[in-house]
N, CA, C and O atoms as a GROMACS GRO file, in nm:
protein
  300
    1UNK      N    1   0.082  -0.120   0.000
    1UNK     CA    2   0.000   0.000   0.000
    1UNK      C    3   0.086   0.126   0.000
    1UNK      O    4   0.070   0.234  -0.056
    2UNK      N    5   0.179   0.079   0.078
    2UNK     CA    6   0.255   0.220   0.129
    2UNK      C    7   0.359   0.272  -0.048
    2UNK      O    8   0.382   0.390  -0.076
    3UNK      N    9   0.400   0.160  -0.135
    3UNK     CA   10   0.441   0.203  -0.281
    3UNK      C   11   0.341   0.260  -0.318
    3UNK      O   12   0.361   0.379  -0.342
    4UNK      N   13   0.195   0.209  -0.339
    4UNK     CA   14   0.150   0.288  -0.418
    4UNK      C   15   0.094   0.395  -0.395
    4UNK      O   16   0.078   0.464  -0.496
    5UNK      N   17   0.050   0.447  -0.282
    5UNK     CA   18   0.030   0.572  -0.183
    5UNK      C   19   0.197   0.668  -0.287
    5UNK      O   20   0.184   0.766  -0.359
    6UNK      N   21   0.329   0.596  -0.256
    6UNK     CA   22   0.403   0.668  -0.353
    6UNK      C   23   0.446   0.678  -0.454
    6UNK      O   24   0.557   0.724  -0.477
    7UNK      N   25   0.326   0.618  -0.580
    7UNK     CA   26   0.344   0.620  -0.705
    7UNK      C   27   0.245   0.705  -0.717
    7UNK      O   28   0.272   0.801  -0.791
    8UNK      N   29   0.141   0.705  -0.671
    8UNK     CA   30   0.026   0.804  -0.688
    8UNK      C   31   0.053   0.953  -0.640
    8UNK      O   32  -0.014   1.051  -0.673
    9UNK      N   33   0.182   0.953  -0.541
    9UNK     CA   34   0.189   1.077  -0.526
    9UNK      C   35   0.325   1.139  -0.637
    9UNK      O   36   0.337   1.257  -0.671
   10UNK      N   37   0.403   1.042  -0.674
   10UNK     CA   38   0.524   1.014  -0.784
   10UNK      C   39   0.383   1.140  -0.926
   10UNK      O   40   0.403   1.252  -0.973
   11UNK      N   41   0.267   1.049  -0.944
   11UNK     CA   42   0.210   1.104  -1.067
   11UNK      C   43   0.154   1.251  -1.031
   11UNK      O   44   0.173   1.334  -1.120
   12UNK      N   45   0.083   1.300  -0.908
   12UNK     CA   46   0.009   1.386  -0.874
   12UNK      C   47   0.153   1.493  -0.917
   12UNK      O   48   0.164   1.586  -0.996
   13UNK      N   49   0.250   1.426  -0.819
   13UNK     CA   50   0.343   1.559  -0.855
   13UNK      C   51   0.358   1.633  -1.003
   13UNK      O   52   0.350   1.750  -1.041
   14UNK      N   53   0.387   1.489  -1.075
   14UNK     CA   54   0.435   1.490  -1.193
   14UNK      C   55   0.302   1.608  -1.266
   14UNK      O   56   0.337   1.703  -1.336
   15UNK      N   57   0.176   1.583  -1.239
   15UNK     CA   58   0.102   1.647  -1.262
   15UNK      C   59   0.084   1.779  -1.249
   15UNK      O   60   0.094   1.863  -1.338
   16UNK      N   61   0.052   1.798  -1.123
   16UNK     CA   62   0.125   1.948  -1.095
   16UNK      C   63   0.229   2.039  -1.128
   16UNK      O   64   0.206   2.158  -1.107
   17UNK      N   65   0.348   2.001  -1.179
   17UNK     CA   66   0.442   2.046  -1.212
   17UNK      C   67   0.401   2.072  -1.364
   17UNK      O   68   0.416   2.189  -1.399
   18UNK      N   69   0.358   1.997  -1.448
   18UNK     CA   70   0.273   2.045  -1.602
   18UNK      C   71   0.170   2.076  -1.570
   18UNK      O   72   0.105   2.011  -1.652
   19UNK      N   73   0.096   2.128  -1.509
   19UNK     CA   74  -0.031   2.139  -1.499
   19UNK      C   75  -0.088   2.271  -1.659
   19UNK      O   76  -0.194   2.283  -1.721
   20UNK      N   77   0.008   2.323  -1.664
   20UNK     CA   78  -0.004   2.400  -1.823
   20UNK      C   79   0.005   2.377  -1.933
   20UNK      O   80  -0.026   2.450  -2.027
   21UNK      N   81   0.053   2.268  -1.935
   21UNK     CA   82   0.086   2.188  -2.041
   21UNK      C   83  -0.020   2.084  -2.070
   21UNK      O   84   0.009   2.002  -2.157
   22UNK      N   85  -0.157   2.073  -2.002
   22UNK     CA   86  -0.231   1.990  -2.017
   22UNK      C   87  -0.328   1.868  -1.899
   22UNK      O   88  -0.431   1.803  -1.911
   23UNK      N   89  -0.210   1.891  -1.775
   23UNK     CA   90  -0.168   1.835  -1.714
   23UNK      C   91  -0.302   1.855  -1.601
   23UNK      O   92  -0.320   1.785  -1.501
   24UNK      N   93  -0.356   1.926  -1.630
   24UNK     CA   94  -0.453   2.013  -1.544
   24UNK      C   95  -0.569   1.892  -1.528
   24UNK      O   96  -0.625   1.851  -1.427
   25UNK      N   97  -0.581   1.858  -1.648
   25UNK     CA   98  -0.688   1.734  -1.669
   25UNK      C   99  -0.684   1.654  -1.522
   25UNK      O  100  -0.772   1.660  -1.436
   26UNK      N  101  -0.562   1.578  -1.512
   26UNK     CA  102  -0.485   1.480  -1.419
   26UNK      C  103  -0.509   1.544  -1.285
   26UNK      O  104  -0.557   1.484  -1.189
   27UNK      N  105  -0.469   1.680  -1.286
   27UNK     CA  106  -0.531   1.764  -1.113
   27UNK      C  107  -0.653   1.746  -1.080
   27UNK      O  108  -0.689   1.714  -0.966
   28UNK      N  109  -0.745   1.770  -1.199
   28UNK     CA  110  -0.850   1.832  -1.172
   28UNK      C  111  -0.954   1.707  -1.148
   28UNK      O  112  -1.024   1.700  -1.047
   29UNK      N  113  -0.956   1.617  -1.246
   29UNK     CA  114  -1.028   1.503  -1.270
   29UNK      C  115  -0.972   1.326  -1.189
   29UNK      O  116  -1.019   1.219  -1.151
   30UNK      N  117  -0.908   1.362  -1.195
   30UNK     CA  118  -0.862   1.226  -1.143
   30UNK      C  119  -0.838   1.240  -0.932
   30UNK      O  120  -0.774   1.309  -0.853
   31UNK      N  121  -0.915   1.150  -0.929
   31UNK     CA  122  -0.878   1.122  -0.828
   31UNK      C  123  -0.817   0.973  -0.776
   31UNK      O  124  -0.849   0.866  -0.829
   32UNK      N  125  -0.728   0.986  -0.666
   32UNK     CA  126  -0.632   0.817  -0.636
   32UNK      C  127  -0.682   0.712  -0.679
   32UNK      O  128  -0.614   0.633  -0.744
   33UNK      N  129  -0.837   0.686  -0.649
   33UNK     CA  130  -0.884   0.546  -0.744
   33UNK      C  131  -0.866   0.549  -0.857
   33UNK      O  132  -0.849   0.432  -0.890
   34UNK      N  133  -0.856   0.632  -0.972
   34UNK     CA  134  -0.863   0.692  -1.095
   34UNK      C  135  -0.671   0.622  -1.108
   34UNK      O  136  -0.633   0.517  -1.159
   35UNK      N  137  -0.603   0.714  -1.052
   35UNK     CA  138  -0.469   0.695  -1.057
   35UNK      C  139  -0.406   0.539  -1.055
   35UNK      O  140  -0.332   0.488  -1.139
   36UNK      N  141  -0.453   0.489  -0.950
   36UNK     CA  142  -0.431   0.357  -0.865
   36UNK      C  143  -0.516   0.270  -0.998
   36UNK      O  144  -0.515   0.152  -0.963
   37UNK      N  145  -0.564   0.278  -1.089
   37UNK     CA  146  -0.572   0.184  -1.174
   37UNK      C  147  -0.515   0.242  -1.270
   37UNK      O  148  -0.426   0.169  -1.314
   38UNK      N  149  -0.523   0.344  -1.326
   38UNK     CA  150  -0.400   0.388  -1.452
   38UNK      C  151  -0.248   0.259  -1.405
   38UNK      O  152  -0.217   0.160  -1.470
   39UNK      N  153  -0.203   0.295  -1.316
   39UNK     CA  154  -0.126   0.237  -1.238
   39UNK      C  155  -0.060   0.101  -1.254
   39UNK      O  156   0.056   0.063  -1.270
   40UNK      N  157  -0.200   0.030  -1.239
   40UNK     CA  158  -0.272  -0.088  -1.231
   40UNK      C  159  -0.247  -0.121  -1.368
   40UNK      O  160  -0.173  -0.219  -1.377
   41UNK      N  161  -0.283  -0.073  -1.482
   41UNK     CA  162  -0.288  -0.134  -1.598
   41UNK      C  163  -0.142  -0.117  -1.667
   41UNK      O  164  -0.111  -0.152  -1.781
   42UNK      N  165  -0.056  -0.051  -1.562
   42UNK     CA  166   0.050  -0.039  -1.652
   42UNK      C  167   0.194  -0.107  -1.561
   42UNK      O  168   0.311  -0.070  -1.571
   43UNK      N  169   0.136  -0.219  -1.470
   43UNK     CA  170   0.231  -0.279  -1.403
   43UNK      C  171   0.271  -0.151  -1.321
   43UNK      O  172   0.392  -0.140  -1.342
   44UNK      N  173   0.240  -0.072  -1.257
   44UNK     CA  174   0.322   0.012  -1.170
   44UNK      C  175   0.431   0.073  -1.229
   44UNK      O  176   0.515   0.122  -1.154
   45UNK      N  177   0.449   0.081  -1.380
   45UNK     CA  178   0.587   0.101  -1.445
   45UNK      C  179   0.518   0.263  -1.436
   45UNK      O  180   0.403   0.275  -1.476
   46UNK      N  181   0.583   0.376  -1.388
   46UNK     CA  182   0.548   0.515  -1.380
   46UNK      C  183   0.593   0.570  -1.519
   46UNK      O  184   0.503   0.612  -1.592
   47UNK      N  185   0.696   0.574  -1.554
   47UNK     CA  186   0.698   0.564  -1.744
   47UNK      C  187   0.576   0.557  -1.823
   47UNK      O  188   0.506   0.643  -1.876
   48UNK      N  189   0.569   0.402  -1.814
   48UNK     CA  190   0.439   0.386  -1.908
   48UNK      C  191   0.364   0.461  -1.880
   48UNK      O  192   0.337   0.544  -1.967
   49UNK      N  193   0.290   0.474  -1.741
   49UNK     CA  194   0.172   0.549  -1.704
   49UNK      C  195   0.214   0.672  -1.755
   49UNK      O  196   0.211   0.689  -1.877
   50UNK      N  197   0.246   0.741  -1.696
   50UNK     CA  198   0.267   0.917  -1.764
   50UNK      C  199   0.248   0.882  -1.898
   50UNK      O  200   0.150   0.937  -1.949
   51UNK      N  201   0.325   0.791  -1.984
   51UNK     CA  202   0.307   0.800  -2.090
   51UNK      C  203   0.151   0.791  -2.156
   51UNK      O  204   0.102   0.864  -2.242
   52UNK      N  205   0.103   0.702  -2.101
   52UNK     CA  206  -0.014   0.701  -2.123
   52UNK      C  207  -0.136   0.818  -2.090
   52UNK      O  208  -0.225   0.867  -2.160
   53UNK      N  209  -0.096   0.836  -1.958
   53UNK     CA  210  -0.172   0.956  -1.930
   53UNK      C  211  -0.145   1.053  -2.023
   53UNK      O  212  -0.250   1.112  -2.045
   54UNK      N  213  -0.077   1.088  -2.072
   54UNK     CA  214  -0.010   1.202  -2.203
   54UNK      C  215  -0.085   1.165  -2.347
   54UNK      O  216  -0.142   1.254  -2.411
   55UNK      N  217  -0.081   1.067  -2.380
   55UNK     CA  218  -0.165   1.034  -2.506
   55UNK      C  219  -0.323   1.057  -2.457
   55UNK      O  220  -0.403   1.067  -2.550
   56UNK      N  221  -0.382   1.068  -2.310
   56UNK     CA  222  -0.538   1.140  -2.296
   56UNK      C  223  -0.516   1.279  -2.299
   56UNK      O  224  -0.611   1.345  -2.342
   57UNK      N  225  -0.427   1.333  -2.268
   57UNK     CA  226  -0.418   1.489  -2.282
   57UNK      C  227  -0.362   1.509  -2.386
   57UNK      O  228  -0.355   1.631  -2.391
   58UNK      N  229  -0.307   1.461  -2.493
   58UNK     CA  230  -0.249   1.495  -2.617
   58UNK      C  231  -0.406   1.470  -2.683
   58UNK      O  232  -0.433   1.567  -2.754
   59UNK      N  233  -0.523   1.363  -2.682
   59UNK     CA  234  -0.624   1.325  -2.753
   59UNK      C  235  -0.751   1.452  -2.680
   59UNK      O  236  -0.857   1.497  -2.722
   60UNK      N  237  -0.691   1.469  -2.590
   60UNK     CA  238  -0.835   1.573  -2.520
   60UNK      C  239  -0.790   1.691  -2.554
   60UNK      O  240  -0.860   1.789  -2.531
   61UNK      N  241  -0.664   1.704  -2.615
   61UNK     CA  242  -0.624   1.866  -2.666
   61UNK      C  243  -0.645   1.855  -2.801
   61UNK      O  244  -0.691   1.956  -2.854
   62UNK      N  245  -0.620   1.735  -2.887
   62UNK     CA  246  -0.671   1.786  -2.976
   62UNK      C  247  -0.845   1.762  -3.051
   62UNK      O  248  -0.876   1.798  -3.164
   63UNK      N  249  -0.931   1.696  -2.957
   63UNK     CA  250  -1.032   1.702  -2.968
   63UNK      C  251  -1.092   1.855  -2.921
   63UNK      O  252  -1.201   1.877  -2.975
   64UNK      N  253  -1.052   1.946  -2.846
   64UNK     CA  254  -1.056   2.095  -2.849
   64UNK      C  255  -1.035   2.126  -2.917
   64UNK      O  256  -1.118   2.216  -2.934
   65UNK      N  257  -0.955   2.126  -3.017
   65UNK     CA  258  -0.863   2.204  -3.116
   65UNK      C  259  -0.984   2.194  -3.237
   65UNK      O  260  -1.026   2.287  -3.306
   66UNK      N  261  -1.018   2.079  -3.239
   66UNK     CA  262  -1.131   2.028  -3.373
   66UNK      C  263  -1.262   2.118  -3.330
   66UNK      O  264  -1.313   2.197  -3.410
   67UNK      N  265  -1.311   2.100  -3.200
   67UNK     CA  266  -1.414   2.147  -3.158
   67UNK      C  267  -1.435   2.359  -3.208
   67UNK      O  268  -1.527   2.426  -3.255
   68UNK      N  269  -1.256   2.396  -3.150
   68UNK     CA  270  -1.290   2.515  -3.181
   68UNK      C  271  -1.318   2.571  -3.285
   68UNK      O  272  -1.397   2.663  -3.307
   69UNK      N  273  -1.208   2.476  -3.396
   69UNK     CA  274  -1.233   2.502  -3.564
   69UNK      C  275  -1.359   2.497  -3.591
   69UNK      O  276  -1.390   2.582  -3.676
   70UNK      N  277  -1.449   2.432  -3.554
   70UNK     CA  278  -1.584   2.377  -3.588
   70UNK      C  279  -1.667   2.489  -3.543
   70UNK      O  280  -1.763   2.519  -3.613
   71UNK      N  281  -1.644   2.552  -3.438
   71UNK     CA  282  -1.721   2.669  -3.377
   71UNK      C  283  -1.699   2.787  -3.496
   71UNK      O  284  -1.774   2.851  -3.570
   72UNK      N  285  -1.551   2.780  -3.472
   72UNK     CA  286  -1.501   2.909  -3.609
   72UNK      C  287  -1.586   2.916  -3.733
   72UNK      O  288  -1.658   3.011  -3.762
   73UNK      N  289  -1.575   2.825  -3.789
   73UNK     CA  290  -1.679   2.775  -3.902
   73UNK      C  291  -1.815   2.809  -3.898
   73UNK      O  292  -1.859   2.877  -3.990
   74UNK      N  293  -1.875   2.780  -3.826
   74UNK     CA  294  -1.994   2.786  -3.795
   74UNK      C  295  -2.084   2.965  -3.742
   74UNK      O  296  -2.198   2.998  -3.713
   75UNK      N  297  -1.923   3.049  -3.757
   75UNK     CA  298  -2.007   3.231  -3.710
   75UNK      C  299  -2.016   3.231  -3.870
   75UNK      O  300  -2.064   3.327  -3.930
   0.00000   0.00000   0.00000
């Protein structure tokens, strides 16, 4: 328990520290159960995870990006 109490805080940091970069998602939305299976699916390897967590904020930034064009379009 007591590792993953410090992998989850290993990611929160990691989070916080980009939180401008996208990272905000991970602050804002996720909470430790949330984390603790990201976690989970990635063998505890903190690599992978970030990595992974990065391809939802690379896919949720650019599903904004589409969304705004689409707004643009549409005045």
């Amino acid at each position: 328990m007591k590792d993953e109490q410090a992998c989850i805080q290993f990611i929160r940091k990691y989070a916080n520290d980009h939180y401008n970069e996208g990272w905000d998602l991970v602050v804002e939305a996720y909470d430790d159960g949330d984390l603790l299976e990201e976690l989970s699916e990635h063998n505890f390897a903190l690599k992978k995870t970030i990595q992974s967590l990065q391809e939802t904020i690379d896919l949720r930034k650019q599903l904004m990006e589409e969304h705004q064009a689409e707004a643009k379009q549409s005045y």
